[in-house]
N, CA, C and O atoms as CSV, one atom per row, in Angstrom:
chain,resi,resn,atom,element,x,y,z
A,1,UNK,N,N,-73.099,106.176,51.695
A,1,UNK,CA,C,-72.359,107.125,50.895
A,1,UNK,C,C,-72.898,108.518,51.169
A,1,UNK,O,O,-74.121,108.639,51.240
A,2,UNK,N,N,-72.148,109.548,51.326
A,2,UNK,CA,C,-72.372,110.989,51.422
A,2,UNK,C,C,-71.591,111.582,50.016
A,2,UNK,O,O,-70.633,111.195,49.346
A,3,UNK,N,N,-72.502,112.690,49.948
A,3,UNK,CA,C,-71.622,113.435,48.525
A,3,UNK,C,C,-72.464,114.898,48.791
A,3,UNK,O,O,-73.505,115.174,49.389
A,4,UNK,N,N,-71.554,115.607,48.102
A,4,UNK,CA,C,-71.904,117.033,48.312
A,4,UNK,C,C,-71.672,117.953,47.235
A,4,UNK,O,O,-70.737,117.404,46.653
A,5,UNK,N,N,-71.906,118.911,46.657
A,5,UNK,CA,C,-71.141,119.772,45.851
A,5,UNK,C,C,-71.299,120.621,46.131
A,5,UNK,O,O,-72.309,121.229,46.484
A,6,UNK,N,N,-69.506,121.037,45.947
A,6,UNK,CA,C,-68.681,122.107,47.215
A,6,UNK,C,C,-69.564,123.571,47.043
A,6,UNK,O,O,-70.063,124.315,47.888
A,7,UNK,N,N,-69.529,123.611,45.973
A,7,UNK,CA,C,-69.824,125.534,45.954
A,7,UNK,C,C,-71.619,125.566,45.478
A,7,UNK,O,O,-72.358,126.516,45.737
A,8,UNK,N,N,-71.930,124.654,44.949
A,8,UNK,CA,C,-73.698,124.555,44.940
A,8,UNK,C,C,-74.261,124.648,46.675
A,8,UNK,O,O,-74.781,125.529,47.360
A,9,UNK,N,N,-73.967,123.675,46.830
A,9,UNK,CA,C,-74.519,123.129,48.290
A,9,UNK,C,C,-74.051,123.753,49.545
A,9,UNK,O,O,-74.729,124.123,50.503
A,10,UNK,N,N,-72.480,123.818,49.331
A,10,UNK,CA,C,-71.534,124.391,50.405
A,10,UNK,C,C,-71.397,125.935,50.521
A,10,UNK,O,O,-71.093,126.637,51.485
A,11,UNK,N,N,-71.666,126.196,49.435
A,11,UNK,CA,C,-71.613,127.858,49.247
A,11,UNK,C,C,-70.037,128.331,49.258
A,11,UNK,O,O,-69.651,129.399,49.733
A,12,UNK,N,N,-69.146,127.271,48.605
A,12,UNK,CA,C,-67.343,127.483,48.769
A,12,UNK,C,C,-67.577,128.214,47.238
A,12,UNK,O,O,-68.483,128.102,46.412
A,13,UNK,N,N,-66.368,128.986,47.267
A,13,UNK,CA,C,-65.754,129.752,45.775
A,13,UNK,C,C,-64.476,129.073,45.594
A,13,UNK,O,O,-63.453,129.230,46.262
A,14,UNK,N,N,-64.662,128.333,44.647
A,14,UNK,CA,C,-64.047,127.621,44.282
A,14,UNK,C,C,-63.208,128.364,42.348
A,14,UNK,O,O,-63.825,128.262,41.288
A,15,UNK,N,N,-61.891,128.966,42.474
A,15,UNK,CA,C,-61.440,129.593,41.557
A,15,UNK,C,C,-60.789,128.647,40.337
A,15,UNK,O,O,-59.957,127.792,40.640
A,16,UNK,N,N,-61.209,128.839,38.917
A,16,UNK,CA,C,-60.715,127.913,37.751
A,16,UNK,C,C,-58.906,127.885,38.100
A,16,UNK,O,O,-58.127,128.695,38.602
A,17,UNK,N,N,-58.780,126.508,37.534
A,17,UNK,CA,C,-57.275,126.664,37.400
A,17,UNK,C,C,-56.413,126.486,38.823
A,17,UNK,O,O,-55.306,125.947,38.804
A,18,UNK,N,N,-56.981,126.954,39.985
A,18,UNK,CA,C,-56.208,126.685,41.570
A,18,UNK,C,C,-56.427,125.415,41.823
A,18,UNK,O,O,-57.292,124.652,41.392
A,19,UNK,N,N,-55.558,125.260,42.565
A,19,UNK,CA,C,-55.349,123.953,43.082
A,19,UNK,C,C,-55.773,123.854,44.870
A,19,UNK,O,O,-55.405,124.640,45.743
A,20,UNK,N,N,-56.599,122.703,45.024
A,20,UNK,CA,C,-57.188,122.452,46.432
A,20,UNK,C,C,-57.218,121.281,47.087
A,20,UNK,O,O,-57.409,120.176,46.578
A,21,UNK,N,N,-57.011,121.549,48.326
A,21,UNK,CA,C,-56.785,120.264,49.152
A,21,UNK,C,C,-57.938,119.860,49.825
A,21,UNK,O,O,-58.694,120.801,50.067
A,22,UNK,N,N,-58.192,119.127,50.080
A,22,UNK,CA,C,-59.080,118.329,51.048
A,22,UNK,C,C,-58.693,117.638,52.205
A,22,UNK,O,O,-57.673,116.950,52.248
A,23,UNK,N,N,-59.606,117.820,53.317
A,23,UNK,CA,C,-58.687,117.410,54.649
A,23,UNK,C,C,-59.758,116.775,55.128
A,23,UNK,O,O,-60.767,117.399,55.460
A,24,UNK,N,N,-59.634,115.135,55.239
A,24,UNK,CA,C,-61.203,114.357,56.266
A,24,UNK,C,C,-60.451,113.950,57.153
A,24,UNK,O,O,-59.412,113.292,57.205
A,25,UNK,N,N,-61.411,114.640,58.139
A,25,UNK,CA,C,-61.070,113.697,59.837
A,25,UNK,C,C,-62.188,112.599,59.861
A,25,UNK,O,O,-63.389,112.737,59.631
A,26,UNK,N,N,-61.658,111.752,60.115
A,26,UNK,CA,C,-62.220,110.129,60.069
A,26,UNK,C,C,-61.907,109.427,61.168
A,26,UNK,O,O,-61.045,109.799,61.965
A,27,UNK,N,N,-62.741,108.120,61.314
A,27,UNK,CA,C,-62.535,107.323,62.492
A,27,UNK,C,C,-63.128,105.767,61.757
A,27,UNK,O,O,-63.967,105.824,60.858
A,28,UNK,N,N,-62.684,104.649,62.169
A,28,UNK,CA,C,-63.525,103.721,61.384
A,28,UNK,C,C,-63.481,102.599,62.697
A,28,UNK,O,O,-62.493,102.337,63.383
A,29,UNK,N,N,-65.163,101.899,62.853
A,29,UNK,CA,C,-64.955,100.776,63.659
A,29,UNK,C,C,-65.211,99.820,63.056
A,29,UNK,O,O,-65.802,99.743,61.978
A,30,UNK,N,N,-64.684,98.807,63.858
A,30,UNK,CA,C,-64.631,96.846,63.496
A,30,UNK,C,C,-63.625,97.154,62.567
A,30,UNK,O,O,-62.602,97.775,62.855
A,31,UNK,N,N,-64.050,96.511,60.906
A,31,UNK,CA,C,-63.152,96.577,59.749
A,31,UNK,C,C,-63.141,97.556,59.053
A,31,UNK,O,O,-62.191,97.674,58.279
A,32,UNK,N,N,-63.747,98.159,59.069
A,32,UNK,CA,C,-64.260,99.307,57.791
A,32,UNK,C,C,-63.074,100.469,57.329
A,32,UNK,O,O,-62.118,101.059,57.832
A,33,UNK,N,N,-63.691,100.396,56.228
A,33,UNK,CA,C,-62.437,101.557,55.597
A,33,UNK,C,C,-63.220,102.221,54.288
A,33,UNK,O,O,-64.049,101.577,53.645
A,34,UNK,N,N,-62.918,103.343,54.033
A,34,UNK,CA,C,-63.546,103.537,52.599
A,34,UNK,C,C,-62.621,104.409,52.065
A,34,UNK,O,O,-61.397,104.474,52.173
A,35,UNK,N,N,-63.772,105.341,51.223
A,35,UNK,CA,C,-62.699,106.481,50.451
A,35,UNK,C,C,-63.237,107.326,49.821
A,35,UNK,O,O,-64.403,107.285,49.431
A,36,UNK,N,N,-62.275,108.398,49.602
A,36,UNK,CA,C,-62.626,110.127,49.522
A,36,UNK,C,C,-62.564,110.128,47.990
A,36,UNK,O,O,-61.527,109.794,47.418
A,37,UNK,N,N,-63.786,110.541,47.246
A,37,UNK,CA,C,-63.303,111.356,46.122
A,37,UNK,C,C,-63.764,112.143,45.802
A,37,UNK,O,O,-64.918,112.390,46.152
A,38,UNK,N,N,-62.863,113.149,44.727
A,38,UNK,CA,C,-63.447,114.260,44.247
A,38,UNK,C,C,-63.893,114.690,43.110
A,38,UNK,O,O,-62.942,115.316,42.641
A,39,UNK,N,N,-64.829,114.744,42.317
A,39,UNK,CA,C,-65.619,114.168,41.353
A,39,UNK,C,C,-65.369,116.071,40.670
A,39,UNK,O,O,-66.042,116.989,41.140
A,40,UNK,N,N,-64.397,116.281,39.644
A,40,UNK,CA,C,-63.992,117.255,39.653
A,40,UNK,C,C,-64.027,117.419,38.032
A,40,UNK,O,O,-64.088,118.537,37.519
A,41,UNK,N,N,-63.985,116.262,37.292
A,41,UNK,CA,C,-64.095,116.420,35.865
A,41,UNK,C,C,-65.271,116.302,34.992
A,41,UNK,O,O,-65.998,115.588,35.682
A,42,UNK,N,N,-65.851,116.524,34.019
A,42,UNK,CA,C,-66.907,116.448,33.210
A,42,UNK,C,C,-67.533,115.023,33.736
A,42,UNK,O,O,-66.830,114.081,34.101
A,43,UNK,N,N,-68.763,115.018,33.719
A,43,UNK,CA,C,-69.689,113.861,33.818
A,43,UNK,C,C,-69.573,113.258,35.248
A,43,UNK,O,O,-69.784,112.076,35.521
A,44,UNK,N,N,-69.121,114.473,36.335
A,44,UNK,CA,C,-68.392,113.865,37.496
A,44,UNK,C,C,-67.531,112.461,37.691
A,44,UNK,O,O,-67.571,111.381,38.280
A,45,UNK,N,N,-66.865,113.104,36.939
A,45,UNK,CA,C,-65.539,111.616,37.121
A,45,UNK,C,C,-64.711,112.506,37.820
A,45,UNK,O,O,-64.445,113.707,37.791
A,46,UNK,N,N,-64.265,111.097,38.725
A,46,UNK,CA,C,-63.277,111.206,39.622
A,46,UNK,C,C,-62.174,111.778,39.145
A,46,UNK,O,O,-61.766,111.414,38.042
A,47,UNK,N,N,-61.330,112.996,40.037
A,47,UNK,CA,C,-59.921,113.851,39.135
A,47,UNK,C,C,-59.180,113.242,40.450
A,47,UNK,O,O,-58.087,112.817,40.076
A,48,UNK,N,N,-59.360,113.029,41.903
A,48,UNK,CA,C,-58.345,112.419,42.786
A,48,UNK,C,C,-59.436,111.727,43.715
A,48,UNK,O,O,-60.588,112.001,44.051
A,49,UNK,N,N,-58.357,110.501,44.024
A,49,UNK,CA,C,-59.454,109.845,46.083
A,49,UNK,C,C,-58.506,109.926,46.408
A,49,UNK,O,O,-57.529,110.305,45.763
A,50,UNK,N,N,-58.587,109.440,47.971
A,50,UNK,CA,C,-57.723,109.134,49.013
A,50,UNK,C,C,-58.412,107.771,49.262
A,50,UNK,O,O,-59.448,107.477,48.666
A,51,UNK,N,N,-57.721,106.809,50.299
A,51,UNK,CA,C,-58.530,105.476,50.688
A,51,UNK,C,C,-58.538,106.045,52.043
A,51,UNK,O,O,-57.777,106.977,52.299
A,52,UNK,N,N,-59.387,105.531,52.994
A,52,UNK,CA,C,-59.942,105.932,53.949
A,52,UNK,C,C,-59.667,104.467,55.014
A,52,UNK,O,O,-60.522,103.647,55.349
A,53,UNK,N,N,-58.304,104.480,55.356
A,53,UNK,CA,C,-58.013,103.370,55.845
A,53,UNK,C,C,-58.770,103.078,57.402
A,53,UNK,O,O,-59.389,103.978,57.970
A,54,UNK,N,N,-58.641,101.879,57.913
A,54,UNK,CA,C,-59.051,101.329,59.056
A,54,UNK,C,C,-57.881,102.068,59.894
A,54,UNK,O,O,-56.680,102.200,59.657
A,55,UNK,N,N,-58.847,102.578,61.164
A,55,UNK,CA,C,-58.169,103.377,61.899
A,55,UNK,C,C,-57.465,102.970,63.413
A,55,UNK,O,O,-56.476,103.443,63.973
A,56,UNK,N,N,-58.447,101.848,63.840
A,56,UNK,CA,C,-58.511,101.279,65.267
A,56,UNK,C,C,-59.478,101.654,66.291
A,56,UNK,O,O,-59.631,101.088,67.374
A,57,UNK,N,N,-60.130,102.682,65.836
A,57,UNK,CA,C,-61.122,103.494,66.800
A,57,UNK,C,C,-60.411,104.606,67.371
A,57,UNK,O,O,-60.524,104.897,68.562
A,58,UNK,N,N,-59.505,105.391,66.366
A,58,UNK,CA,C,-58.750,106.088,66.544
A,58,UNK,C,C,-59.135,107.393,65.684
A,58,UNK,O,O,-59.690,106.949,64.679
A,59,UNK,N,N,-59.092,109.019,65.603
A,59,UNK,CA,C,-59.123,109.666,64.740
A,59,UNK,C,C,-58.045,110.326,64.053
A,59,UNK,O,O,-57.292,111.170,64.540
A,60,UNK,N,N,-58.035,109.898,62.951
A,60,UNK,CA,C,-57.229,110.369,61.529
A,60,UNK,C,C,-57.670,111.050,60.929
A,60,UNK,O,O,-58.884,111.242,60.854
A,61,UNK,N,N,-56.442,111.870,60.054
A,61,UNK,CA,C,-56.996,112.256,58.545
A,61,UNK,C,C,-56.704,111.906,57.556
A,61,UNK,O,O,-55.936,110.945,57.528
A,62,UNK,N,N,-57.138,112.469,56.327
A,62,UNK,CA,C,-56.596,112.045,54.891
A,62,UNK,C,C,-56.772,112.658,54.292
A,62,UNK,O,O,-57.952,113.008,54.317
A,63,UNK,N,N,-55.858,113.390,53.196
A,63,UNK,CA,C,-55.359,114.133,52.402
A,63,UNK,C,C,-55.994,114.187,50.747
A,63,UNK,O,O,-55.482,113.164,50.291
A,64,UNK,N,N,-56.583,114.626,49.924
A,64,UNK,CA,C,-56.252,114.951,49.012
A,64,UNK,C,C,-56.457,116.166,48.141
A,64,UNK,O,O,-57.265,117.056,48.405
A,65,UNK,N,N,-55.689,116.143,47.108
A,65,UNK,CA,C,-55.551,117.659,46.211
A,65,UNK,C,C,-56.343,116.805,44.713
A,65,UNK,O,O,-56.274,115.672,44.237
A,66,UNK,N,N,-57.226,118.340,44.290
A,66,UNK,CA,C,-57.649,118.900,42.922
A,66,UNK,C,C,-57.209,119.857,42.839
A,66,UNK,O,O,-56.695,120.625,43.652
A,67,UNK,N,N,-57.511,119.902,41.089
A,67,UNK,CA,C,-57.172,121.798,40.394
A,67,UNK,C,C,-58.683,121.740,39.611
A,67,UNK,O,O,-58.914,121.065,38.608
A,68,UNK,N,N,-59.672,122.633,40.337
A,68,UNK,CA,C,-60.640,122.988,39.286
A,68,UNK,C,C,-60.758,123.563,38.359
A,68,UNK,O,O,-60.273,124.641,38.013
A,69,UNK,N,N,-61.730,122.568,37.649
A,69,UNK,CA,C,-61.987,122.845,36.184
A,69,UNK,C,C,-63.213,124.115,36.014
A,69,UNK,O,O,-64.172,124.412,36.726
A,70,UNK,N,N,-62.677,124.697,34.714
A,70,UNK,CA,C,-63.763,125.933,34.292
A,70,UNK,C,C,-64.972,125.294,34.182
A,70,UNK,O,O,-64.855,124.136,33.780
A,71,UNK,N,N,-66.089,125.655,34.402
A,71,UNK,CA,C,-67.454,125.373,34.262
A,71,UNK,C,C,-67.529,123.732,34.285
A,71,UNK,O,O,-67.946,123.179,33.267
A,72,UNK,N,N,-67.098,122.852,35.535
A,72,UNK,CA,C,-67.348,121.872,35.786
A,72,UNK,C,C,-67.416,121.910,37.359
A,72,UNK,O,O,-66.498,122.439,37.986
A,73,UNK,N,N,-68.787,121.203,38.169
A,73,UNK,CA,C,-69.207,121.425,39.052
A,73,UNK,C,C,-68.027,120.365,39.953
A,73,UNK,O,O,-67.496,119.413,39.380
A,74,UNK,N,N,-67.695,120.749,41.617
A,74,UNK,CA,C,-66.961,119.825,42.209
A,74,UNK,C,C,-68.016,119.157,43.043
A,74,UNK,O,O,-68.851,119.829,43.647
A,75,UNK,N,N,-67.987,117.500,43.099
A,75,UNK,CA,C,-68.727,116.733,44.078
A,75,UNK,C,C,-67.704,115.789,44.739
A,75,UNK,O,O,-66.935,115.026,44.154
A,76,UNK,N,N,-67.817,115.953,45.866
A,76,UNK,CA,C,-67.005,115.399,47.118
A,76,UNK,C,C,-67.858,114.293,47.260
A,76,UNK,O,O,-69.034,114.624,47.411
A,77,UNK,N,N,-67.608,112.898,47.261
A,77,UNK,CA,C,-67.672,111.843,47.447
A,77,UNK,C,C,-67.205,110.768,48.746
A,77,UNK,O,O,-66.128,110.180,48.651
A,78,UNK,N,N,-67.950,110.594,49.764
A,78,UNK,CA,C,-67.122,109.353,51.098
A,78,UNK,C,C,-67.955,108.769,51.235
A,78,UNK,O,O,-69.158,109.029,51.214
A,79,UNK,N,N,-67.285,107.691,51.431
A,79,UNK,CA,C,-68.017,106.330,50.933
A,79,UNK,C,C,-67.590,105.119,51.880
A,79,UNK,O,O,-66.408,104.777,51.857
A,80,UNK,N,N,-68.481,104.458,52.705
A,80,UNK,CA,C,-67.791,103.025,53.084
A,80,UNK,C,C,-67.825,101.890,52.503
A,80,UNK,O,O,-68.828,101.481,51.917
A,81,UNK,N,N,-66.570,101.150,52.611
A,81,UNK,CA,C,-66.515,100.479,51.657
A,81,UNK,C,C,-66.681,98.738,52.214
A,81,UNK,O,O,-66.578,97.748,51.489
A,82,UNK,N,N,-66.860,98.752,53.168
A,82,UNK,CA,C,-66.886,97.933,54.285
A,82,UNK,C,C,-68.512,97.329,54.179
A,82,UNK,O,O,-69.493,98.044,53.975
A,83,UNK,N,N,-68.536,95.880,54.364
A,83,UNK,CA,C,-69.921,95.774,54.157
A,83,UNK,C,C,-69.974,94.621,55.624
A,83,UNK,O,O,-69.242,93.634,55.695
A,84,UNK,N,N,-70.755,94.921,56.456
A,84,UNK,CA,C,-71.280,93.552,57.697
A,84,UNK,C,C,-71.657,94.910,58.572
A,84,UNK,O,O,-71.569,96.099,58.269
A,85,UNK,N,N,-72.177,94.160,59.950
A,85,UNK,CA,C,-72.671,94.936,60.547
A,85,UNK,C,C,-71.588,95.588,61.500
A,85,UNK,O,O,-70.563,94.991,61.830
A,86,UNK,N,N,-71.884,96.766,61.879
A,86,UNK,CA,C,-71.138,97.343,63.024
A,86,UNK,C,C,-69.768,97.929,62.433
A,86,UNK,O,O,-68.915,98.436,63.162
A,87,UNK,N,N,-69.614,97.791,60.778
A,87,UNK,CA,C,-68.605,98.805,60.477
A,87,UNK,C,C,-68.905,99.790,60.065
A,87,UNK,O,O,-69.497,99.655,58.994
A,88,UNK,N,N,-68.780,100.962,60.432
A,88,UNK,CA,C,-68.815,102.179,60.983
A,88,UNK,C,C,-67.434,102.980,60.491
A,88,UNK,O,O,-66.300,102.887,60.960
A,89,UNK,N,N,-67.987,103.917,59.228
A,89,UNK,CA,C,-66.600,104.969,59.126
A,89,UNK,C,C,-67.549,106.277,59.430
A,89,UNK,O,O,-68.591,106.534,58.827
A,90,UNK,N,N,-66.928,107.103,60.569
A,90,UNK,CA,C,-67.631,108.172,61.013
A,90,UNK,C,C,-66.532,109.878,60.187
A,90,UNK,O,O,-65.367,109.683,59.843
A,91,UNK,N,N,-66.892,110.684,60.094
A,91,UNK,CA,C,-66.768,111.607,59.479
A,91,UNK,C,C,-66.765,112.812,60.779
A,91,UNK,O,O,-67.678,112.899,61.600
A,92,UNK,N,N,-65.874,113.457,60.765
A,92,UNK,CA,C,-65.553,113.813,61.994
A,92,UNK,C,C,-65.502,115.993,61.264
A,92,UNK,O,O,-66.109,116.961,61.721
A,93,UNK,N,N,-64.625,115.920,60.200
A,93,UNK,CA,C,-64.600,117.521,59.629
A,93,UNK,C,C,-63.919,116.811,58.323
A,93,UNK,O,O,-63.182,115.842,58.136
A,94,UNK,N,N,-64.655,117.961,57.392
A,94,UNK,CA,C,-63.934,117.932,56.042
A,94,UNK,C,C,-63.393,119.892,55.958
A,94,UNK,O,O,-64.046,120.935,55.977
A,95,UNK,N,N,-62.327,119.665,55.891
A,95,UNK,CA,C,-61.818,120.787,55.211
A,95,UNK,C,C,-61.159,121.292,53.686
A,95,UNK,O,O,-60.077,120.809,53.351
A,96,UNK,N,N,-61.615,121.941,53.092
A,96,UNK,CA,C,-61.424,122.415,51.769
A,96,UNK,C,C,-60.219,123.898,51.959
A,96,UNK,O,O,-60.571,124.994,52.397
A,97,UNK,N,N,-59.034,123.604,51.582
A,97,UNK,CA,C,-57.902,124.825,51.817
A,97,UNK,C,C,-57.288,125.219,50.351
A,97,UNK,O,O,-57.068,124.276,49.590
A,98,UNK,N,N,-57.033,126.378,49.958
A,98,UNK,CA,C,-56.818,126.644,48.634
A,98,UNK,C,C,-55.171,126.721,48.678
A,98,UNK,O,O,-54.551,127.522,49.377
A,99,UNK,N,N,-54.612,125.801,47.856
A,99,UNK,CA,C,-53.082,125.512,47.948
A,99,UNK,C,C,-52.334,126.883,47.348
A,99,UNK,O,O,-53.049,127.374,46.474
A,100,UNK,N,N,-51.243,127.559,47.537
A,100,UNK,CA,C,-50.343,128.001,47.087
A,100,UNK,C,C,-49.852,128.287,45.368
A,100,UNK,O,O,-49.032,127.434,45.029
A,101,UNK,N,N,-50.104,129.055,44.508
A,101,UNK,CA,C,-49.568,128.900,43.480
A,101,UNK,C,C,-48.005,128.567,43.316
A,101,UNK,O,O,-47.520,128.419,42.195
């Protein structure tokens, strides 16, 4: 598991009330698959995931949107969910884009 928080750690400005997307480039080998979340509400609970499907040894992305909360910290969450040896979900870019009012 990797986790981060965006504007502590990342140094992102992250504005109350806007709405934001998340963009993971991913790859997964053997079976593996996991999933994205964004830990955006009080007590870091999850506000959206994405699942982080099995790819083929192929690179994908996956999509998802928050709206941050006033004085609640954001933690980005990816995770494999895949358990034996040799599955492998690799993490390729995460992008954070501020959506459109």
């Amino acid at each position: 598991m990797a986790l981060a928080e965006l504007e502590r750690e990342l140094g992102l400005e992250l504005q109350p009330g806007r709405s934001y997307r998340v963009r993971v480039g991913y790859m997964t080998r053997n079976e593996a698959h996991g999933v994205c979340v964004v830990q955006a509400r009080e007590g870091f609970k999850g506000q959206a995931n994405v699942k982080l499907a099995h790819t083929g040894e192929a690179w994908r992305t996956a999509d998802v949107t928050f709206v941050r909360q006033e004085d609640v910290p954001v933690r980005l969450v990816i995770d494999n969910m895949s358990v034996g040896e040799g599955n492998t979900l690799l993490i390729r870019s995460v992008e954070v884009i501020e959506l459109p009012e």
